[in-house]
Residue frames as a rotation matrix with the C-alpha (Angstrom) as fourth column:
UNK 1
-0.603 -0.655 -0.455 34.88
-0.786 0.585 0.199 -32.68
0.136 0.477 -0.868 -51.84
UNK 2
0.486 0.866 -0.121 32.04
-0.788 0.494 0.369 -34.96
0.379 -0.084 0.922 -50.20
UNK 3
0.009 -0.187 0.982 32.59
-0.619 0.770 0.152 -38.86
-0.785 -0.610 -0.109 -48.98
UNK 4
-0.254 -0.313 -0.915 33.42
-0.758 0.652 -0.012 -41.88
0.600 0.691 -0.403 -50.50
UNK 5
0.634 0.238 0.736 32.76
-0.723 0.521 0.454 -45.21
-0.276 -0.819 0.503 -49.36
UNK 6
-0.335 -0.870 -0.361 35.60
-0.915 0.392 -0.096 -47.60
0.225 0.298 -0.928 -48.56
UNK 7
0.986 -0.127 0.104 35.73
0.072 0.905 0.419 -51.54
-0.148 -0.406 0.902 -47.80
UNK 8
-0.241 -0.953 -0.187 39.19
-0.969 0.223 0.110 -53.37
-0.063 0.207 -0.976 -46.93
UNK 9
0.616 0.557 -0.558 39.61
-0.788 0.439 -0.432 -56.66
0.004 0.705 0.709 -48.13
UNK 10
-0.461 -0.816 0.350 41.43
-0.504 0.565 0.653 -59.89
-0.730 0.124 -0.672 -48.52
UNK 11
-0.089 0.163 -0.983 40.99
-0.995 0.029 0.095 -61.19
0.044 0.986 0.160 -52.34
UNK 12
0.270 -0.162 0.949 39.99
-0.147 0.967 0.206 -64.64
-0.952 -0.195 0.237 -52.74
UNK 13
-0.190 -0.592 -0.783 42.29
-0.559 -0.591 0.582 -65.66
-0.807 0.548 -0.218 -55.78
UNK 14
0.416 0.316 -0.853 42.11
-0.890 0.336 -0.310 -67.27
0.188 0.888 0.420 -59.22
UNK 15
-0.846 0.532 0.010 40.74
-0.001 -0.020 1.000 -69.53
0.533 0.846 0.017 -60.23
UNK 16
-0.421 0.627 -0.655 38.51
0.897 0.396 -0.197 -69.61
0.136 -0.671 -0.729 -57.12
UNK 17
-0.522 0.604 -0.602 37.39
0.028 -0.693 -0.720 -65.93
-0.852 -0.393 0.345 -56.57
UNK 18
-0.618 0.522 -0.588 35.65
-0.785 -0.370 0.497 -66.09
0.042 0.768 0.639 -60.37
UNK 19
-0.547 0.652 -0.525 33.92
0.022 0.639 0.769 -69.17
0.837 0.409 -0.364 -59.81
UNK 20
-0.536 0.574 -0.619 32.74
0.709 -0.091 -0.699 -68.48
-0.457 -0.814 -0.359 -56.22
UNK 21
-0.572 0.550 -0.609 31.32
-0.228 -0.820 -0.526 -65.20
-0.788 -0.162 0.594 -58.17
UNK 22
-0.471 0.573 -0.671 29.81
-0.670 0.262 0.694 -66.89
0.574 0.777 0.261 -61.01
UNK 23
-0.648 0.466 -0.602 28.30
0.472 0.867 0.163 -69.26
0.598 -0.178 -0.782 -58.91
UNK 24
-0.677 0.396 -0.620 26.61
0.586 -0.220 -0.780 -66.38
-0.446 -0.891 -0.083 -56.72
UNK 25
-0.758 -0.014 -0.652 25.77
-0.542 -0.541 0.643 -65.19
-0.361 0.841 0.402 -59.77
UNK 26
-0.594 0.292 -0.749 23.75
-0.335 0.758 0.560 -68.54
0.731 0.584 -0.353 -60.49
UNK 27
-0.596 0.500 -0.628 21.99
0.803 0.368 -0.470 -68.29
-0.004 -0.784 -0.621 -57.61
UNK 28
0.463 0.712 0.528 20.14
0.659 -0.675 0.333 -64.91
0.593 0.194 -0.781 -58.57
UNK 29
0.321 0.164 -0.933 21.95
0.649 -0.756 0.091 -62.55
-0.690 -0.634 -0.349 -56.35
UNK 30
0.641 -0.040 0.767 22.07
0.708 -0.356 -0.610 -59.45
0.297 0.934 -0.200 -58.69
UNK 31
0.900 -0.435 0.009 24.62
-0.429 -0.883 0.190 -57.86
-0.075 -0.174 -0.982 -56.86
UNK 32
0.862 -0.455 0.222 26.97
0.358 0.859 0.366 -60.44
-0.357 -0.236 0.904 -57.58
UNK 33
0.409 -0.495 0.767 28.77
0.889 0.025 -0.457 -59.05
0.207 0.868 0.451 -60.37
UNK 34
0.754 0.110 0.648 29.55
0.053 -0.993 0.107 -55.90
0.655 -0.046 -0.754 -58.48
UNK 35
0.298 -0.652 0.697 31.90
-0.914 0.014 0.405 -57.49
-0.274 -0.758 -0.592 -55.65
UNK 36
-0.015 -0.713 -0.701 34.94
-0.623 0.555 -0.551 -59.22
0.782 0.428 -0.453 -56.01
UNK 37
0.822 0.025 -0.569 34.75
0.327 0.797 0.507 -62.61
0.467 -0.603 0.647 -54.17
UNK 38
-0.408 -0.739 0.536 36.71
-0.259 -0.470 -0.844 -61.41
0.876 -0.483 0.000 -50.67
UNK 39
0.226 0.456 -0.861 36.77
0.909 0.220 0.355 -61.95
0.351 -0.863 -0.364 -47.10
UNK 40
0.382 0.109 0.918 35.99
0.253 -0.967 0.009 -58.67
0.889 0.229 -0.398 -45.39
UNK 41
-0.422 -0.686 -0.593 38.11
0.764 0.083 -0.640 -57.01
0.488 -0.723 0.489 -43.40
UNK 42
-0.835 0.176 -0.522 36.37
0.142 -0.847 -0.513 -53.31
-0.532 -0.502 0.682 -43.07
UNK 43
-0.472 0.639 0.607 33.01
0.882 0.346 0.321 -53.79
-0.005 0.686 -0.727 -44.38
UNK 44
0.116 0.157 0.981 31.10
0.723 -0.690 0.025 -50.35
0.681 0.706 -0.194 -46.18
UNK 45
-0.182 -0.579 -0.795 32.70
0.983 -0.115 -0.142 -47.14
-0.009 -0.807 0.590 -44.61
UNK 46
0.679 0.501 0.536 31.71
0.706 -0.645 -0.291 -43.74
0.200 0.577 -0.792 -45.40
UNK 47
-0.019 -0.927 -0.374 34.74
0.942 -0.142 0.304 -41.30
-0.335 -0.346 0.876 -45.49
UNK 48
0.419 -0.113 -0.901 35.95
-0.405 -0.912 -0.074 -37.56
-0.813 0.396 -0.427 -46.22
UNK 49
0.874 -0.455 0.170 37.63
0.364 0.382 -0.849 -37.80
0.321 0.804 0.500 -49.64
UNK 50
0.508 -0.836 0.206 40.22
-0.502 -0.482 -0.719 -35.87
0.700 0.261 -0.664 -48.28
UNK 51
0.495 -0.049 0.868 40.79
-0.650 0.641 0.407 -38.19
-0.576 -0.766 0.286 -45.61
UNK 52
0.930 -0.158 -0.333 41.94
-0.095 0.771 -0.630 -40.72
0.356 0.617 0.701 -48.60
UNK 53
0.021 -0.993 -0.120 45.81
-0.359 0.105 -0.928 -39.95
0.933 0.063 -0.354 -48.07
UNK 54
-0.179 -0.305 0.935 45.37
-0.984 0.059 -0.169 -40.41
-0.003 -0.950 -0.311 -44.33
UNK 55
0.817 0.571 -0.081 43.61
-0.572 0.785 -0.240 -43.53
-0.074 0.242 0.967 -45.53
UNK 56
0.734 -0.521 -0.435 46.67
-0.159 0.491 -0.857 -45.07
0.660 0.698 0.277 -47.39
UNK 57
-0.292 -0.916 0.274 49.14
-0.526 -0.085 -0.846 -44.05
0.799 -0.391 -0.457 -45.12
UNK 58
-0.163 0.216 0.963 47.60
-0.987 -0.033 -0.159 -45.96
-0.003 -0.976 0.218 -42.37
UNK 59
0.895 0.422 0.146 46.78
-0.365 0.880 -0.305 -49.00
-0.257 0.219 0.941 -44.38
UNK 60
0.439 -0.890 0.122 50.48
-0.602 -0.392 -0.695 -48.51
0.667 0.232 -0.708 -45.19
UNK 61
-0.654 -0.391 0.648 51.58
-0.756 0.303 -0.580 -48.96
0.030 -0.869 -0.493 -41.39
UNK 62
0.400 0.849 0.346 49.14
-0.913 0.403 0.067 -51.43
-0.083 -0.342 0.936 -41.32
UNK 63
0.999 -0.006 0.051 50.70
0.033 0.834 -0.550 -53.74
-0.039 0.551 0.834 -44.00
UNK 64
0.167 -0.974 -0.156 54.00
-0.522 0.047 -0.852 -53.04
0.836 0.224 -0.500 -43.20
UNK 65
-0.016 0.092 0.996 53.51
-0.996 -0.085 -0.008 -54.77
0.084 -0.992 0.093 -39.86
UNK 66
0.563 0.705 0.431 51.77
-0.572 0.709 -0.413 -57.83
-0.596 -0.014 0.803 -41.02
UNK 67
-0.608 -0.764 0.213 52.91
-0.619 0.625 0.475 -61.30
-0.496 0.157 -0.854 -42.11
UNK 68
-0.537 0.136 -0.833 51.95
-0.571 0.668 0.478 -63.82
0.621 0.732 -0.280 -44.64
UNK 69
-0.498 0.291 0.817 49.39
-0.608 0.555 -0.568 -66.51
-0.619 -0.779 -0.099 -43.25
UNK 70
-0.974 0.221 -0.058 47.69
0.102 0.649 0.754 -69.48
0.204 0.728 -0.654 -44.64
UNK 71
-0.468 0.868 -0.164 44.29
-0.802 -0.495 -0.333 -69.15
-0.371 -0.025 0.928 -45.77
UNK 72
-0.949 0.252 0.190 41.73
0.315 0.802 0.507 -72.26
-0.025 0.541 -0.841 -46.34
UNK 73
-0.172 0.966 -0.193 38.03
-0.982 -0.154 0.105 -72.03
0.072 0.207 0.976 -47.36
UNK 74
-0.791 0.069 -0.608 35.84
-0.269 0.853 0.447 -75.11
0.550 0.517 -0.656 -46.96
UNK 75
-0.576 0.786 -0.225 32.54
0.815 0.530 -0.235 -75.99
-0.066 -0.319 -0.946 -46.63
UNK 76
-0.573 0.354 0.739 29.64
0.243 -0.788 0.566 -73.59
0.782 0.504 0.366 -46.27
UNK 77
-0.564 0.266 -0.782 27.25
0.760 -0.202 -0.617 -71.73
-0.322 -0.942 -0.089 -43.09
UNK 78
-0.302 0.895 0.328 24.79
0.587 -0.096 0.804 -69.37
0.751 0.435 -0.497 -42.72
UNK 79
-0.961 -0.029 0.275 23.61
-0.083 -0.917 -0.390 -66.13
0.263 -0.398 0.879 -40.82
UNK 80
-0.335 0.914 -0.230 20.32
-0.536 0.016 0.844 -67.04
0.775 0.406 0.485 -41.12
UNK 81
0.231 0.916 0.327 17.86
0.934 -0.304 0.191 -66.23
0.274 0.262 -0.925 -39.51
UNK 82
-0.034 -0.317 -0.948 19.84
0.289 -0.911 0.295 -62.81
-0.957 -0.263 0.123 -37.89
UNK 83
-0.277 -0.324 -0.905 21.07
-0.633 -0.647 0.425 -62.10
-0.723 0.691 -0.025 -41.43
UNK 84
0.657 0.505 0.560 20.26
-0.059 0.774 -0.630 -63.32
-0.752 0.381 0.538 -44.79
UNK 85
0.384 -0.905 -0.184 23.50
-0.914 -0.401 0.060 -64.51
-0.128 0.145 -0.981 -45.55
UNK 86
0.919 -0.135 0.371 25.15
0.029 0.960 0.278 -68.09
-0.393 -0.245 0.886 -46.69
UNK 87
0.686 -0.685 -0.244 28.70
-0.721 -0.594 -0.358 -68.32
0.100 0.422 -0.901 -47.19
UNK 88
0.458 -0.578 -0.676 31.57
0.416 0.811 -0.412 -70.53
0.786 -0.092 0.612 -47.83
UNK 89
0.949 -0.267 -0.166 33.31
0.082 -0.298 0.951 -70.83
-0.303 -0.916 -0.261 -43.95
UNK 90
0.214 -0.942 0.260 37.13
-0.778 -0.325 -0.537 -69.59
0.590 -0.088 -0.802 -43.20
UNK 91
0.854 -0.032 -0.519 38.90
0.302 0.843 0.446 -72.92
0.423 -0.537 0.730 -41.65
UNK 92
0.188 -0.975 -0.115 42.08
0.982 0.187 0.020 -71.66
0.002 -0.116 0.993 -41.69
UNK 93
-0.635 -0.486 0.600 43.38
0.551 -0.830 -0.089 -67.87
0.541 0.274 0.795 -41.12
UNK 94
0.506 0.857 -0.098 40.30
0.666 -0.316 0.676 -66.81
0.548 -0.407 -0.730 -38.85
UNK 95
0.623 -0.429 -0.654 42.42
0.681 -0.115 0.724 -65.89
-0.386 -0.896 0.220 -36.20
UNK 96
-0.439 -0.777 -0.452 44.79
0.690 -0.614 0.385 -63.42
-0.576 -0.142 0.805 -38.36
UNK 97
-0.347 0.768 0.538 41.83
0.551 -0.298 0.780 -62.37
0.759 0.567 -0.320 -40.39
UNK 98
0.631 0.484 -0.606 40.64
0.754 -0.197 0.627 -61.11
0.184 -0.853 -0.489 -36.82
UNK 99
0.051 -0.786 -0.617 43.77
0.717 -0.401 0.571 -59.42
-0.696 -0.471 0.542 -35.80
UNK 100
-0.776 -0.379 0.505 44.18
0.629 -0.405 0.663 -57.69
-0.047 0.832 0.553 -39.08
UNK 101
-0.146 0.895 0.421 40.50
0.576 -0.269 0.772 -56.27
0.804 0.355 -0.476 -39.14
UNK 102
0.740 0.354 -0.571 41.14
0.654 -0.574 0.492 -55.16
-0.153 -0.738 -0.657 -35.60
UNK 103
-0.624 -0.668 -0.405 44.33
0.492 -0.739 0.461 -52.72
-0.607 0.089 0.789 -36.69
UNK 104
-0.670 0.140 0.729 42.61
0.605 -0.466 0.645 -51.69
0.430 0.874 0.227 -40.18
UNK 105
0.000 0.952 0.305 39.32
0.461 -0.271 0.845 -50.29
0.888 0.141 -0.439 -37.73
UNK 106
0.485 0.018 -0.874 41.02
0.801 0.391 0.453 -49.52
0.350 -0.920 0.175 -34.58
UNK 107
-0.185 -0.662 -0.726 42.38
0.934 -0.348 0.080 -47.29
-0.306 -0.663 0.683 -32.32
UNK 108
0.065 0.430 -0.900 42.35
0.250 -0.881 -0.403 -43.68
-0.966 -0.199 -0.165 -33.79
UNK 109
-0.701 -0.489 0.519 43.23
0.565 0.063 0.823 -44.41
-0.435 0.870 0.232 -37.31
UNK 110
-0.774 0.386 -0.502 41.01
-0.520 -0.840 0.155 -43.12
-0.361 0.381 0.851 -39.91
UNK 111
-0.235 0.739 -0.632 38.74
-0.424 0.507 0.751 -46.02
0.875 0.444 0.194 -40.46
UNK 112
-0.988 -0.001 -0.155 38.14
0.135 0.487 -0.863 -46.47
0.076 -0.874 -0.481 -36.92
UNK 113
-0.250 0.923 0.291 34.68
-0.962 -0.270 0.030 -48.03
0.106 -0.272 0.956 -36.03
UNK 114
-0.566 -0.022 0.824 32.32
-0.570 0.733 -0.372 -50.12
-0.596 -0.680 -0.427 -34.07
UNK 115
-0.865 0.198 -0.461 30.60
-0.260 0.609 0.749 -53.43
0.429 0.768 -0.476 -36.26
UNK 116
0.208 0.975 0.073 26.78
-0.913 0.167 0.371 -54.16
0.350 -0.144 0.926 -36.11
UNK 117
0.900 0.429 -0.081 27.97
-0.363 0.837 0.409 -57.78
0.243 -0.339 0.909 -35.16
UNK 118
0.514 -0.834 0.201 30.65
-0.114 0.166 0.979 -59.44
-0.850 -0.527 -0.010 -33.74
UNK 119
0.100 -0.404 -0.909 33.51
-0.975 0.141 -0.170 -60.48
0.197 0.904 -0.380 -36.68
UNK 120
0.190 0.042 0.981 33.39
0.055 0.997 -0.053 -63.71
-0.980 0.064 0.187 -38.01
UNK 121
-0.316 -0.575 -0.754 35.42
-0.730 -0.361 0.581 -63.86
-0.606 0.734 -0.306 -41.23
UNK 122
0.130 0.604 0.786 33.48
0.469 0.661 -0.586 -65.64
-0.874 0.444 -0.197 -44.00
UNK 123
-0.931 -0.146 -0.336 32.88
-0.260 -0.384 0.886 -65.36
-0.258 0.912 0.319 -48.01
UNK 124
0.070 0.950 -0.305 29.53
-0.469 -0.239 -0.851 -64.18
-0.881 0.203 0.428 -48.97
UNK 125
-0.887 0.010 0.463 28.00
0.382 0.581 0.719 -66.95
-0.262 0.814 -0.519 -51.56
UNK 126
-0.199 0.977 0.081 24.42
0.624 0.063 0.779 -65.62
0.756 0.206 -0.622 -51.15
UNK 127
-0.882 -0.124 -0.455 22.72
0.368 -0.784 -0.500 -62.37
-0.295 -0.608 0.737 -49.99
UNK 128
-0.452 0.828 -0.332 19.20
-0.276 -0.483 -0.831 -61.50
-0.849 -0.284 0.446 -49.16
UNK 129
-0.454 0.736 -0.503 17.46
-0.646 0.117 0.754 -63.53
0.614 0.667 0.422 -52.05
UNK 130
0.254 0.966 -0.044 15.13
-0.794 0.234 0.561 -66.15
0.552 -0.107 0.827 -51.78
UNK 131
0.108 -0.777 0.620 15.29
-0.974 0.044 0.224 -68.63
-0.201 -0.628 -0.752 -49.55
UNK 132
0.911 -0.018 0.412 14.97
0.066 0.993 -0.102 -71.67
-0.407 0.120 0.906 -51.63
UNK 133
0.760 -0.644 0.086 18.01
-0.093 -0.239 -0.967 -69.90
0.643 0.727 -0.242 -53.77
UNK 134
0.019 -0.366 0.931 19.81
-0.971 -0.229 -0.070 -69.54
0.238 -0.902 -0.359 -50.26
UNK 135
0.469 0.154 0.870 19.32
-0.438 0.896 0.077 -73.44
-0.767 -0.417 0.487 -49.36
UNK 136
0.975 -0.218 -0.038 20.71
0.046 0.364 -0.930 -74.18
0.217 0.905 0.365 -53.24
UNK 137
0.557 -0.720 0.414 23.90
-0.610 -0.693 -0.384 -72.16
0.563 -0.038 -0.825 -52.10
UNK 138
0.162 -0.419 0.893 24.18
-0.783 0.496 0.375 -74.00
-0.600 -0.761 -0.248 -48.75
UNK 139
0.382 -0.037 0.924 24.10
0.001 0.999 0.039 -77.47
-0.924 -0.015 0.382 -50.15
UNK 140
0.893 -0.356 0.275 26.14
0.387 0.298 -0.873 -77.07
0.229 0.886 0.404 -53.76
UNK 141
0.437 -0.883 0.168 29.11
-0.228 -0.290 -0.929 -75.34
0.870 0.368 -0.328 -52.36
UNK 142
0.847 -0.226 0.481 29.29
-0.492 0.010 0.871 -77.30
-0.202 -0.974 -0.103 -49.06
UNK 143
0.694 -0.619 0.368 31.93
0.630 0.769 0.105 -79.50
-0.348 0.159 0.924 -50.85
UNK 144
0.858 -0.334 0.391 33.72
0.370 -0.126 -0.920 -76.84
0.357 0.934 0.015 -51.85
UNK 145
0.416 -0.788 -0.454 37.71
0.675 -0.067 0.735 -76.20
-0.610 -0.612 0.504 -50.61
UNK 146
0.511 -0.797 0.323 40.49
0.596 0.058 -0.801 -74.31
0.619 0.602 0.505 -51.65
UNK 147
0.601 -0.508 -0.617 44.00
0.655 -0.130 0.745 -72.83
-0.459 -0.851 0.254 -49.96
UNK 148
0.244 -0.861 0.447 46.88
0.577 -0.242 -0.780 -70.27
0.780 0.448 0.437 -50.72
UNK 149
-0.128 -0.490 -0.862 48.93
0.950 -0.312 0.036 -67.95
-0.286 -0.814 0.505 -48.42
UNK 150
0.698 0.639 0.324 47.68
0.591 -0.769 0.244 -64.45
0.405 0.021 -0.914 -47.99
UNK 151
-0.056 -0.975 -0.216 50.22
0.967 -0.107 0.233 -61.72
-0.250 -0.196 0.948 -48.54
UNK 152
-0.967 0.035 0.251 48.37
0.016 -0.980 0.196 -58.80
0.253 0.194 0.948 -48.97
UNK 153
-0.080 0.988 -0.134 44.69
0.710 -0.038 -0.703 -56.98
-0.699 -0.151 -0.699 -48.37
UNK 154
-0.793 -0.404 0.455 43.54
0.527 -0.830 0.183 -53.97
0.304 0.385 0.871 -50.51
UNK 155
-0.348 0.799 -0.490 41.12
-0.212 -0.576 -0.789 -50.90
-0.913 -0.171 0.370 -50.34
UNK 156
-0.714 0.360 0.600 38.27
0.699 0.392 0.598 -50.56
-0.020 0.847 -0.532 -52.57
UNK 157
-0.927 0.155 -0.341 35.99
0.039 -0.865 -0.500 -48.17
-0.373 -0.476 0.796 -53.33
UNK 158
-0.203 0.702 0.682 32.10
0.821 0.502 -0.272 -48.66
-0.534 0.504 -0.679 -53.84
UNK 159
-0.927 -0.085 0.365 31.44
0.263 -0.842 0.471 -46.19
0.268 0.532 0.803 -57.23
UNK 160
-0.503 0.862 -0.060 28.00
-0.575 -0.386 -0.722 -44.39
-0.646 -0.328 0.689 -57.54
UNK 161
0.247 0.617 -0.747 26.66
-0.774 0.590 0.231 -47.35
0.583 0.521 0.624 -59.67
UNK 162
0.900 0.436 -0.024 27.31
-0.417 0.875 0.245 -49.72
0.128 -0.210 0.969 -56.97
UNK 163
0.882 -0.313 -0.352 30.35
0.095 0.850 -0.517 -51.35
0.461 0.423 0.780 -57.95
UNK 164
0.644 -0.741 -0.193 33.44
0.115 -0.156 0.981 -51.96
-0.757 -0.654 -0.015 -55.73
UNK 165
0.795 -0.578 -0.183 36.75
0.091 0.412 -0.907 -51.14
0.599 0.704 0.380 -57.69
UNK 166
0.707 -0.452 -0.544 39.73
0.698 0.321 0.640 -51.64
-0.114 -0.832 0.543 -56.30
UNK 167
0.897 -0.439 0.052 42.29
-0.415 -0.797 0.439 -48.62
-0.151 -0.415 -0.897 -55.01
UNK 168
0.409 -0.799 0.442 44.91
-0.850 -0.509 -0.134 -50.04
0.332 -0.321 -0.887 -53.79
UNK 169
0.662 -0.022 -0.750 46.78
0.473 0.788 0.394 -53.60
0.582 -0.615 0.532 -52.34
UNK 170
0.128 -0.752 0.646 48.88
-0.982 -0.188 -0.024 -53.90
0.139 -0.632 -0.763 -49.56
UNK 171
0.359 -0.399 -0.844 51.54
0.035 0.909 -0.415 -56.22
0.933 0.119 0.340 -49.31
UNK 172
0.929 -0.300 -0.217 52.28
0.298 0.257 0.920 -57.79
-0.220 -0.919 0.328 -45.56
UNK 173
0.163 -0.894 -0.418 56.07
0.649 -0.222 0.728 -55.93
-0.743 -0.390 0.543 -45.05
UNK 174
-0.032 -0.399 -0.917 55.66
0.247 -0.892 0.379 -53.33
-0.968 -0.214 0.127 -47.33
UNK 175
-0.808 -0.541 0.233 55.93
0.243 0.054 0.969 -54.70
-0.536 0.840 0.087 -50.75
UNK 176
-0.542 0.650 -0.532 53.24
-0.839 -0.396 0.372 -55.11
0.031 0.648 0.761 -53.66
UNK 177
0.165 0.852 0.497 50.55
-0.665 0.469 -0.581 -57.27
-0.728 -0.235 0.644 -53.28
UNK 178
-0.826 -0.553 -0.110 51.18
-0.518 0.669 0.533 -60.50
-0.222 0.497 -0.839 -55.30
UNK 179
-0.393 0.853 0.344 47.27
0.493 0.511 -0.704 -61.91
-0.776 -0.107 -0.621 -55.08
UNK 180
-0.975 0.147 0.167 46.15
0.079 -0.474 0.877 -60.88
0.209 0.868 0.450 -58.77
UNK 181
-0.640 0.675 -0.367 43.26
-0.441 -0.714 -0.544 -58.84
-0.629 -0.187 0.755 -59.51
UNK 182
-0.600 0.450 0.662 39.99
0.536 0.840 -0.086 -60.48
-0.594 0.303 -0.745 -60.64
UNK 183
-0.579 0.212 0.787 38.55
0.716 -0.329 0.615 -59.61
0.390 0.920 0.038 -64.01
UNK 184
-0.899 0.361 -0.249 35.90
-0.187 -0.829 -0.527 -56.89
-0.397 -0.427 0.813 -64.32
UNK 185
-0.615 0.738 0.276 32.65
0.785 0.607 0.125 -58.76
-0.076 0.293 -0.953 -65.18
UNK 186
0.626 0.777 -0.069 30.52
0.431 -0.419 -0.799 -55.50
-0.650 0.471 -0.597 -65.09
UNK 187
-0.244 -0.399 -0.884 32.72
-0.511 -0.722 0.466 -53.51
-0.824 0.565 -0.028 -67.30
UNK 188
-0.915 -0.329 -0.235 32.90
-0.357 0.382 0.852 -55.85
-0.190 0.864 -0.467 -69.63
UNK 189
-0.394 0.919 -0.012 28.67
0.895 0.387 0.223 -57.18
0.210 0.078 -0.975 -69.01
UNK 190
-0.851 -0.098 -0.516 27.77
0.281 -0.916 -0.288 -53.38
-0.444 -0.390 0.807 -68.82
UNK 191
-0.728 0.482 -0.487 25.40
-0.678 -0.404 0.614 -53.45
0.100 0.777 0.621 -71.34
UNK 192
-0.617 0.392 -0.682 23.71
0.086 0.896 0.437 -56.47
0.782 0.211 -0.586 -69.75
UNK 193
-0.029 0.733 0.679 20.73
-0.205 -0.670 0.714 -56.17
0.978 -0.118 0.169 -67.55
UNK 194
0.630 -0.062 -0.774 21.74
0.530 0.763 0.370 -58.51
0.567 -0.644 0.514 -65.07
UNK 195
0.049 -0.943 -0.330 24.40
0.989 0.091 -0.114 -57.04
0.138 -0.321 0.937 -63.95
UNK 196
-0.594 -0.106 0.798 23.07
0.090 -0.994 -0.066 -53.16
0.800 0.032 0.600 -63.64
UNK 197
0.429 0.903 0.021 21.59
0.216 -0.126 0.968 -53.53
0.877 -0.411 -0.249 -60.19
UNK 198
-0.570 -0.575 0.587 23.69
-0.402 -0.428 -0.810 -51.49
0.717 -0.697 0.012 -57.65
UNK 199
0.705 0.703 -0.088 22.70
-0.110 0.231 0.967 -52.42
0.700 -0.672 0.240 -54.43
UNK 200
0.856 -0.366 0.366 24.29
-0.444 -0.157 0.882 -53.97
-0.265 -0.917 -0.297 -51.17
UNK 201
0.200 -0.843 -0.499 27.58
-0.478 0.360 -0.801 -55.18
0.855 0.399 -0.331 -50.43
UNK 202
0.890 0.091 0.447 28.75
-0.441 0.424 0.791 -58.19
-0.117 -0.901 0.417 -48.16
């Protein structure tokens, strides 16, 4: 059956997760169009496929546990020089963004594992291009804000062209995830060259 690779997620929503990705988009990263604008809870995983059901059912108990929380973005920061990485900062929700990421990778579940760096919830604006493109990033989206209340995470899977698509949401107590799903910019820019470079994912 082979492996898949998973990420979990918290969606950043409309109208803000399409213009944070068109704007990383406008900075040259060519992997833009491949990930949905998200703050990362389990970041690339490499699983059994058959493992998937154990997968759900755990992200299940996960979200059935978990509780609405407010979420703000604002301003912008930077990995850099460790990582080449600028991103718009988490002001608000760090702290359950933390918790959550430690159930979704913990204990004996099926996505349990250890993280190349500590966690520090953030939204990737810019990834491993140049670094005058990287300095553009920092300083045009340091004004940028926005808020809503986070009531769900989902899975995603990254295909074999790259692209994350999304599996699955969970809603915090059980329900259905209420944070709509952002367009599909490669499906629909498939035929465009930009936008056919598989590559990493942050």
């Amino acid at each position: 059956m082979g492996t898949v690779t998973l990420g979990v997620s918290i969606a950043v929503p409309e109208p803000h997760g399409s213009f944070l990705q068109e704007r990383r988009a406008g900075f040259g990263d060519p992997v833009a169009h491949c990930i949905p604008t998200h703050v990362t809870l389990l970041p690339p995983t490499e699983v059994d496929r058959v493992a998937l059901p154990s997968v759900d059912a755990y992200l299940r108990e996960v979200a059935a546990v978990g509780r609405p929380f407010v979420m703000r973005l604002a301003g912008t920061g930077t990995f850099r020089p460790v990582s080449p990485v600028v991103f718009v900062k988490v002001v608000a929700g760090g702290a359950a963004c933390a918790r959550l990421q430690e159930r979704v990778r913990g204990g004996s579940g099926p996505l349990a594992r250890e993280l190349q760096f500590p966690y520090h919830p953030h939204v990737t604006i810019a990834h491993a291009i140049d670094d005058a493109a990287m300095d553009r990033a920092y300083e045009e989206l340091a004004a940028f804000e926005a808020s809503w209340t986070c009531d769900s995470f989902a899975l995603y899977e990254q295909g074999a062209d790259g692209v994350w698509r999304k599996l699955r949401a969970y809603a915090f107590g059980g329900g259905l995830g209420a944070v709509p799903a952002q367009a599909a910019p490669v499906e629909e820019r498939a035929e465009r060259p930009e936008s056919a470079d598989p590559a990493r994912t942050t």
